[in-house]
N, C-alpha and C positions, 0 to 999 in steps of 0.2 A: 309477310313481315321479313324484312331482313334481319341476314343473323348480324350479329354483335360484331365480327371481325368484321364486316364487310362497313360496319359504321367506322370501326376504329382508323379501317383504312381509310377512309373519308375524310376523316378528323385530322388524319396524319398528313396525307395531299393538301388538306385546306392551311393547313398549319403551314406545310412547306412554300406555296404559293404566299399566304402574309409576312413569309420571312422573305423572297425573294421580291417580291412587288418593289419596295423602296429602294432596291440597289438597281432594281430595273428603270426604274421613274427618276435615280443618278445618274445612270447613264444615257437617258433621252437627253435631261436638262444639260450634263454637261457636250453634251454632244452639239445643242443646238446653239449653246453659249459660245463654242470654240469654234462652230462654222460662220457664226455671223461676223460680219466684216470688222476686225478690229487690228490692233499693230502686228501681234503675231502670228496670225493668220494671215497677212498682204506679205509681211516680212517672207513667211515660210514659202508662198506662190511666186515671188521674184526670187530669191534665192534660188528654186527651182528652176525656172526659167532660166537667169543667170550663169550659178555655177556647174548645175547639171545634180547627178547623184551621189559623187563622192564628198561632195560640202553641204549638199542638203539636206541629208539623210541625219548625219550628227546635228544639222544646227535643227533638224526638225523634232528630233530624241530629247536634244536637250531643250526646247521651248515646251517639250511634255514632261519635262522632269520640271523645269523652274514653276509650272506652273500645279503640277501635284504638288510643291513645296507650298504653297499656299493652302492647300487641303490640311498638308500636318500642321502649319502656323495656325488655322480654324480649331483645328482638334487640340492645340494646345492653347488657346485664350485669347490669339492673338486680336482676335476680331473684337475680344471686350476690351482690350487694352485701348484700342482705338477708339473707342465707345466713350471710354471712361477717360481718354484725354485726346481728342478733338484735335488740338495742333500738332501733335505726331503722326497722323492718318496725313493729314493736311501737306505737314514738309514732305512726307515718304511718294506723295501724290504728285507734290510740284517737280521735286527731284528727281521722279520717274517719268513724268512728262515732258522733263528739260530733254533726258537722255535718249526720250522719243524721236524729238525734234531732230537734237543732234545728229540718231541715226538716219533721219530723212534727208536731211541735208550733203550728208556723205552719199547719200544714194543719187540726190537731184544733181551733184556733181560731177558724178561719176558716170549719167548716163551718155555722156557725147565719148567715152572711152571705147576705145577699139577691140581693147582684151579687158572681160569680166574682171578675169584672175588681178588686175591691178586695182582693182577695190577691196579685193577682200580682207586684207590688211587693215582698212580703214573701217571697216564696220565691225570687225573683231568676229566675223563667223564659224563656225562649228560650234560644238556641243558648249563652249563655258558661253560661247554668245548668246546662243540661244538662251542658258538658262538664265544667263542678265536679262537678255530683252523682258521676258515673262514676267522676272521677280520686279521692274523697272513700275509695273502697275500694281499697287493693292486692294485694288478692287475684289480681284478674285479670293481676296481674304474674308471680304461680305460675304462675297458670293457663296463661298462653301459652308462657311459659317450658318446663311438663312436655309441653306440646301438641308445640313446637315440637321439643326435644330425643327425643323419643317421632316424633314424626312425616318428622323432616328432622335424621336425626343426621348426625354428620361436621361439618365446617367448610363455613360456609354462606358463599356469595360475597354480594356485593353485589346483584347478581342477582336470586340466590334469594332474596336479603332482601328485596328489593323484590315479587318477587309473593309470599311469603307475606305482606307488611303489604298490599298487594292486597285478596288474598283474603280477611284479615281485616276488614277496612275495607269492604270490598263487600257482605259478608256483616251486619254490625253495621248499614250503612243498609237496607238492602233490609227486615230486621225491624224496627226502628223505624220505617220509612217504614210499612209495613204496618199495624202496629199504630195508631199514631197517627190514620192515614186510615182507619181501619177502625173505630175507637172515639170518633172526630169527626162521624160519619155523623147526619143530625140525627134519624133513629129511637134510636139509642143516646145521643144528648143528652138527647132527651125521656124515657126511660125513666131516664137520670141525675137531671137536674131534679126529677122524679116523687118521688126518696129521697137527693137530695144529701147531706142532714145524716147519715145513717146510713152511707151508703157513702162521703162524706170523713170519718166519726170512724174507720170499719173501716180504710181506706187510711191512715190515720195513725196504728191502733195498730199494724197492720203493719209498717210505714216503721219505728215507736219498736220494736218486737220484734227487727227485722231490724239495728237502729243499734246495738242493745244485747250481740244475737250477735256481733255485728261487734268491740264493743270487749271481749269477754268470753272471746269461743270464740277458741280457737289456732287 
């Protein structure tokens, strides 16, 4: 029979493993949400391409900050607010969709340009653009919202509020950190530069498909 410590420790690992599980099953979901092809993610990969490391790096920090802002908007009601009136979700949707567009359009413009650096002006890049672009969808205000209630139900302290916006927040740089410096690298420049005009028209019929689901799709 084992002795009694040897249970306690048991009790205590088991304990530690159900408190970590659900930040761990945060970090898959957000992870899989943020890889899968949508505006700030194509945005973050041509930026790369485009301006290199010194511009992608902030607009990629800040597309992980605007979009943890949506985590603390969940953690603070935002998602019921939206729930409970319907045509606010709706304009904040359409108006983030316009702004999509918008941004595609500077990009499908811009792709016969000779020097990146005379766009960047027009898309409003580095860290305040980035966190426009992200905040631009509210979607991810669902998103955290069902993650959250789904993940860490009950009434969540202060506490827990803070390491889940943490964990989101952590999670959200570390892939755009990656990305960015990984698609800045000057073999992925040169292979950019090679077909720029074709892969910024591709990147910005995207962005315009993606802006248009946006104000279209429920």
């Amino acid at each position: 029979m084992r002795p009694i410590s040897t249970w306690c420790r048991a009790a205590r690992r088991a304990e530690l493993l159900d408190g970590i599980e659900p930040y761990l099953a945060l970090i898959g979901l957000i992870s899989v949400a943020l890889l899968s092809p949508g505006p700030a993610i194509v945005a973050a990969i041509q930026t790369s391409f485009s301006r290199g490391r010194d511009v992608a790096l902030p607009f990629g920090i800040g597309l992980a900050i605007g979009a943890s802002l949506w985590c603390v908007f969940a953690l603070g009601g935002l998602s019921l607010l939206f729930e409970s009136f319907p045509p606010l979700y709706h304009a904040v949707k359409i108006l983030g969709g316009l702004y999509i567009v918008w941004f595609a359009w500077g990009l499908w413009r811009s792709a016969s340009d000779p020097l990146p650096e005379a766009a960047e002006k027009k898309f409003g890049r580095g860290f305040f653009g980035g966190v426009l672009l992200n905040l631009s969808n509210p979607k991810p205000a669902l998103f955290y919202a069902a993650l959250i209630l789904r993940l860490f139900p009950g009434q969540l302290t202060l506490t827990r509020s803070g390491s889940i916006y943490a964990t989101a927040v952590a999670t959200e740089l570390f892939w755009y950190v990656v990305v960015t410096l990984a698609m800045s690298t000057a073999m992925m420049r040169r292979r950019y530069f090679g077909a720029k005009f074709w892969i910024d028209r591709a990147a910005a019929l995207a962005l315009f498909l993606l802006g248009i689901l946006l104000i279209f799709k429920s």
